[in-house]
GUPAKE-588857 format. One record per residue (C-alpha): residue number from 1; residue in one letter; z, x, y negated. Coordinates in nm, 4 decimals, decimal comma. Example, Ala and Ser with C-alpha at 12.3 -4.5 7.8 and 13.67 -1.06 7.14 Angstrom:
2
<1; A; <0,7800; 1,2300; 0,4500>>
<2; S; <0,7140; 1,3670; 0,1060>>
END
This chain:
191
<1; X; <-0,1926; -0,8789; 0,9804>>
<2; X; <0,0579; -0,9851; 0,7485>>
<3; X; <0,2081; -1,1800; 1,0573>>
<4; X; <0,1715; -0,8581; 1,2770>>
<5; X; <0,4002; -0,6881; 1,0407>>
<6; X; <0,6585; -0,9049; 1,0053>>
<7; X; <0,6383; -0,9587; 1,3930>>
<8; X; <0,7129; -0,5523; 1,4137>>
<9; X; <0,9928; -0,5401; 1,1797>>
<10; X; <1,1919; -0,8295; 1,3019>>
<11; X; <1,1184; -0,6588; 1,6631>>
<12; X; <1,2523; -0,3058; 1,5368>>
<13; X; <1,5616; -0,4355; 1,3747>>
<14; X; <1,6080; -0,6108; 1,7171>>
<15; X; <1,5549; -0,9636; 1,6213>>
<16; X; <1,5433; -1,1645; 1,9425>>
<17; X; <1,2220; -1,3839; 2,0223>>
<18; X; <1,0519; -1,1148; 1,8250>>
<19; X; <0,7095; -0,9862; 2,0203>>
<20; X; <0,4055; -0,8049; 1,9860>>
<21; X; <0,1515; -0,8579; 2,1792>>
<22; X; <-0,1480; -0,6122; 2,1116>>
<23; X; <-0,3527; -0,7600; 2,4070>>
<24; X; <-0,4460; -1,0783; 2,1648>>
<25; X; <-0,5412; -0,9226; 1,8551>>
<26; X; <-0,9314; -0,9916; 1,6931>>
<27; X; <-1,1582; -0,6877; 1,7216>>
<28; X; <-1,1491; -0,6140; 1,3584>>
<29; X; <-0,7458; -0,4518; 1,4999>>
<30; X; <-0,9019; -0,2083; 1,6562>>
<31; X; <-1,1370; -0,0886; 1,4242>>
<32; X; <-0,9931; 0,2481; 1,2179>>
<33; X; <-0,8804; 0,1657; 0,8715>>
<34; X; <-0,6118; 0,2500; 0,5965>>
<35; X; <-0,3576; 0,0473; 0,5802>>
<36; X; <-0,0186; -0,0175; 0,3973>>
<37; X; <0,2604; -0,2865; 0,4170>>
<38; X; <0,4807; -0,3583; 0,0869>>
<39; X; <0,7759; -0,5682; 0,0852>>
<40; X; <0,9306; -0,7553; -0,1808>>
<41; X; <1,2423; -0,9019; -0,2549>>
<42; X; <1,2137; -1,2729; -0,3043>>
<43; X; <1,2124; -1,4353; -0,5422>>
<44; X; <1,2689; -1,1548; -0,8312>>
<45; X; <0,9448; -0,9357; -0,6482>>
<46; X; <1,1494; -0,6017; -0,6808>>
<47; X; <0,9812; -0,3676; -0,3881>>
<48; X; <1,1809; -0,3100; -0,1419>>
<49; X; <0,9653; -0,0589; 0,0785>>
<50; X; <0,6078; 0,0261; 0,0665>>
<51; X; <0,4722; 0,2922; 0,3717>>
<52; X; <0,1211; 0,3389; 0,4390>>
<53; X; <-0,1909; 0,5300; 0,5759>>
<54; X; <-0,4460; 0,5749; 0,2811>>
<55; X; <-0,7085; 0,7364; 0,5384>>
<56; X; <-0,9097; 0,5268; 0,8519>>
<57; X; <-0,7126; 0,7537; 1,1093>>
<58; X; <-0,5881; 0,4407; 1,3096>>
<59; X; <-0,6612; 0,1402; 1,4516>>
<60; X; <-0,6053; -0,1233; 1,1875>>
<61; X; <-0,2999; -0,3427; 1,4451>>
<62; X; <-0,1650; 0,0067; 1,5174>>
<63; X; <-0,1520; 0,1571; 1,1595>>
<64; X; <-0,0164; -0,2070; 1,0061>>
<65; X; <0,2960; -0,1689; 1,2855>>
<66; X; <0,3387; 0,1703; 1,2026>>
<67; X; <0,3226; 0,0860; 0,9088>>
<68; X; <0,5600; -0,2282; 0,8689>>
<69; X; <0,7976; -0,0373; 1,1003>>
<70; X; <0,8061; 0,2627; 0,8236>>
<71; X; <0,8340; 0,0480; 0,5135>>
<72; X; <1,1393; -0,1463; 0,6115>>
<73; X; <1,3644; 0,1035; 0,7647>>
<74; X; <1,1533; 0,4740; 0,6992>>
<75; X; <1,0670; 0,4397; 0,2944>>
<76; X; <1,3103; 0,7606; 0,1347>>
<77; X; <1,3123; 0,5066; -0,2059>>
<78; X; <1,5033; 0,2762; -0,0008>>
<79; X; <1,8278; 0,2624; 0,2489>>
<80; X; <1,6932; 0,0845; 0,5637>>
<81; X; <1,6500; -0,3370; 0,5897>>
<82; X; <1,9074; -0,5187; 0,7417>>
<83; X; <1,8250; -0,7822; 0,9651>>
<84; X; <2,0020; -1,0202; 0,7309>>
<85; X; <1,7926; -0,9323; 0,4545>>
<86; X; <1,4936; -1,0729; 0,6620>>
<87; X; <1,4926; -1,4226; 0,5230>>
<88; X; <1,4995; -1,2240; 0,1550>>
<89; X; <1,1733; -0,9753; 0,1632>>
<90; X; <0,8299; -1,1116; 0,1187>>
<91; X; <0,5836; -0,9649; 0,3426>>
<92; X; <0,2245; -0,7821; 0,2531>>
<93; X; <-0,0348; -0,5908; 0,3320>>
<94; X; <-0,3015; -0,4069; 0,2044>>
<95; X; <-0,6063; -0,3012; 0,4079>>
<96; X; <-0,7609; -0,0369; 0,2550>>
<97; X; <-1,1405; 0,1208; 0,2186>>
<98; X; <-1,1920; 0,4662; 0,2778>>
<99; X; <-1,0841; 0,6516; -0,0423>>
<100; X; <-1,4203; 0,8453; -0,2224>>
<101; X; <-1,3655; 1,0693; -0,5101>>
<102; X; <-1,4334; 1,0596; -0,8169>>
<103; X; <-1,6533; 1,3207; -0,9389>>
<104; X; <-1,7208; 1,3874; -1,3408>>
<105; X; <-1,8694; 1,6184; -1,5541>>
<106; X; <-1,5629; 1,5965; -1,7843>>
<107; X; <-1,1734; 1,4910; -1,6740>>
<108; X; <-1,2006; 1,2953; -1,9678>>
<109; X; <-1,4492; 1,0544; -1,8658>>
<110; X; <-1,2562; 0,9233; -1,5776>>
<111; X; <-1,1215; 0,6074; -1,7310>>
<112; X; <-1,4463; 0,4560; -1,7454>>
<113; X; <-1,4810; 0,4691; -1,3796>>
<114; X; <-1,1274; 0,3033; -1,2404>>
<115; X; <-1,1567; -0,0994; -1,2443>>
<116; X; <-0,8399; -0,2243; -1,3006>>
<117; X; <-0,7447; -0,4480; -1,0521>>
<118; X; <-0,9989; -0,3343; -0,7975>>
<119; X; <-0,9452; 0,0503; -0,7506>>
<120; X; <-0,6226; 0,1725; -0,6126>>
<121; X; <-0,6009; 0,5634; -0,6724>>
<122; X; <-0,5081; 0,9036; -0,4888>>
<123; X; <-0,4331; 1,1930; -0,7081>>
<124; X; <-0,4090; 1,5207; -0,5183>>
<125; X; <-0,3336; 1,9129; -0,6986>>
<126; X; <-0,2522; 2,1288; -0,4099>>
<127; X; <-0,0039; 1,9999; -0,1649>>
<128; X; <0,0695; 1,6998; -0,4104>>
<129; X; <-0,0168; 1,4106; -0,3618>>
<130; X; <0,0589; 1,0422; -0,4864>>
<131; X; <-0,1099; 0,7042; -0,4263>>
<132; X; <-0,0794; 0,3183; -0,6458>>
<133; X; <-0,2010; 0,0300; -0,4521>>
<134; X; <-0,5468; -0,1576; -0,6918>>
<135; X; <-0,2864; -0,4757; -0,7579>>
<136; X; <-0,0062; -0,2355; -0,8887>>
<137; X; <-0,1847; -0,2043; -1,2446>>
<138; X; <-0,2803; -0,5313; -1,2523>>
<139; X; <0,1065; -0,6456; -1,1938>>
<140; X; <0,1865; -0,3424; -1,4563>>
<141; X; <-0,0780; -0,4529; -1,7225>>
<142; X; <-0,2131; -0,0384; -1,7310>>
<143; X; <-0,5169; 0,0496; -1,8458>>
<144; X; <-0,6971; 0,3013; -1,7027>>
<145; X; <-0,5088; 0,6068; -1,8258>>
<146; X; <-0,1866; 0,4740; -1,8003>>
<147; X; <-0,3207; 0,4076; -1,4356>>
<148; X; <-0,4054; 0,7200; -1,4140>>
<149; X; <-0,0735; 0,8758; -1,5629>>
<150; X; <0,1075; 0,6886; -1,3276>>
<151; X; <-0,0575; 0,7960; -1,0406>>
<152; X; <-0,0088; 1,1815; -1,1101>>
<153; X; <0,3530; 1,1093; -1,1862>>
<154; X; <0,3661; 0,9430; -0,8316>>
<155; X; <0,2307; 1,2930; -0,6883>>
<156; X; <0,5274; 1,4702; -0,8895>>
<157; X; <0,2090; 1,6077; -1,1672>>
<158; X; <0,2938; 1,6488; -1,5232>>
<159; X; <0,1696; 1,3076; -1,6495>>
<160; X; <-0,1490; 1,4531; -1,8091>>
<161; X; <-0,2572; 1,6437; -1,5003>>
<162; X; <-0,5635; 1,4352; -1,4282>>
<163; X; <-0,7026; 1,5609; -1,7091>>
<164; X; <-0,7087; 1,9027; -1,5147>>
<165; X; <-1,0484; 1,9340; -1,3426>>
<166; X; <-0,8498; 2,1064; -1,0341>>
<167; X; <-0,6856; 1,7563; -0,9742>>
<168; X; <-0,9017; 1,5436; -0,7648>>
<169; X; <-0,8998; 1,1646; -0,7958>>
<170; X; <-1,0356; 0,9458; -0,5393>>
<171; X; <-1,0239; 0,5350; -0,5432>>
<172; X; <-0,9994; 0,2786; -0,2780>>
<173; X; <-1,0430; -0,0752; -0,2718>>
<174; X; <-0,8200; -0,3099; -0,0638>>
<175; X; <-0,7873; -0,6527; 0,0783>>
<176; X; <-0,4699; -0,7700; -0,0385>>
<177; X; <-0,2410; -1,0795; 0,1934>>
<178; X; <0,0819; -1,1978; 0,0892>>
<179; X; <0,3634; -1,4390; 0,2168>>
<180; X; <0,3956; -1,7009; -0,0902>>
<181; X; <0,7410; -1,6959; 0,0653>>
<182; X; <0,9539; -1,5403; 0,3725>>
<183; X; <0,8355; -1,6230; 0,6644>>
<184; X; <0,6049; -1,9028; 0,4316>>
<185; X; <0,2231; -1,9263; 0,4153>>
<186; X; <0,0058; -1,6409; 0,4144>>
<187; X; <-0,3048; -1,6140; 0,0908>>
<188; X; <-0,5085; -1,3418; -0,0031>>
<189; X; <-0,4030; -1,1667; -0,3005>>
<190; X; <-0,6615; -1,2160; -0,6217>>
<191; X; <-0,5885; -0,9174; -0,9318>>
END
C-alpha cells in the first residue's frame, strides 16, 4: 500500500517511470475499507499532507490512490508537493476499521473507553466533523480527554463539546505502514 501511494503521487506530479498497475494488486485491494495516506517531512516528521476516507466506501487500492493523490497536492493545510520535494516526504498509510460509536450513559464517562494508541476518533455535531489518526496521541503524549479535546477542535467544536451528549464519538482502529525513509524500507507502525 504504502508503495501504491507513493507509486500514485510520483505518477500525478508526472514523474516519469512512474506506473500503476491495478491488474497486480492482492485481493485484500479490492476489498472496501477506510483508508488514509499521511506524509511527512523527513527527517524533522512535520506533516506535510494527510487526506483520507474514514468509511469502507472503496476498494482499499482505489481509496489509498485517491487518497495519496489528495494528500500531496489536494490537503487545504498545505500548498501542493513539488516533485522536488519527493526525495523529502516520508510516505504512510493507515488502513482503517469501520468506525463504531461510542455510546454512554454519561459524556463524562467516555475517557475510559478510548485506548490510547489503538483508537483513532471521529467527532461529529451536525455538519461538523473532525477525525485524529490512533498513532496521533500516541506521537502527542494525550490522554484520553486531551484526545478527545483535540478531536472536537479538529471538527471546528468548542474544545469541551464532547462532553455534549448531541456530539457523537465513534473510534476506529488502524493498521499503520511507514517508509523508515523516502523511498526506504517499509515497517508497520507499533503505538
Amino acid at each position: 500500500m504504502v508503495k501504491l501511494a507513493r507509486k500514485t503521487i510520483e505518477h500525478h506530479l508526472g514523474v516519469s517511470g512512474a506506473t500503476i498497475k491495478p491488474v497486480e494488486w492482492p485481493r485484500s485491494f479490492h476489498q472496501p475499507r477506510g483508508v488514509f495516506v499521511t506524509l511527512n517531512s523527513y527527517p524533522s516528521g512535520e506533516l506535510r499532507g494527510c487526506i483520507g476516507f474514514p468509511e469502507p466506501v472503496y476498494p482499499l487500492g482505489e481509496a489509498t490512490m485517491e487518497a495519496a493523490k489528495s494528500a500531496s497536492t489536494g490537503d487545504p493545510r498545505f500548498p501542493p508537493v513539488r516533485r522536488e520535494e519527493l526525495d523529502s516526504i516520508v510516505v504512510e498509510v493507515s488502513v482503517l476499521t469501520p468506525p463504531k460509536r461510542l455510546v454512554v450513559e454519561k459524556p463524562v464517562e467516555l475517557p475510559a473507553h478510548i485506548k490510547i494508541g489503538r483508537h483513532g476518533l471521529i467527532v461529529e455535531r451536525g455538519m461538523r466533523r473532525g477525525l485524529l489518526l490512533p498513532q496521533v496521541a500516541t506521537e502527542w503524549s494525550w490522554d484520553a480527554e486531551e484526545f478527545l479535546t483535540q478531536t472536537c477542535m479538529k471538527a471546528w467544536l468548542a474544545p469541551d463539546a464532547w462532553l455534549d451528549s448531541e456530539t457523537r464519538i465513534y473510534t476506529f482502529e488502524a493498521q499503520v505502514f511507514r517508509e523508515v525513509a523516502p523511498r526506504g524500507k517499509v515497517v508497520p507502525l507499533e503505538h
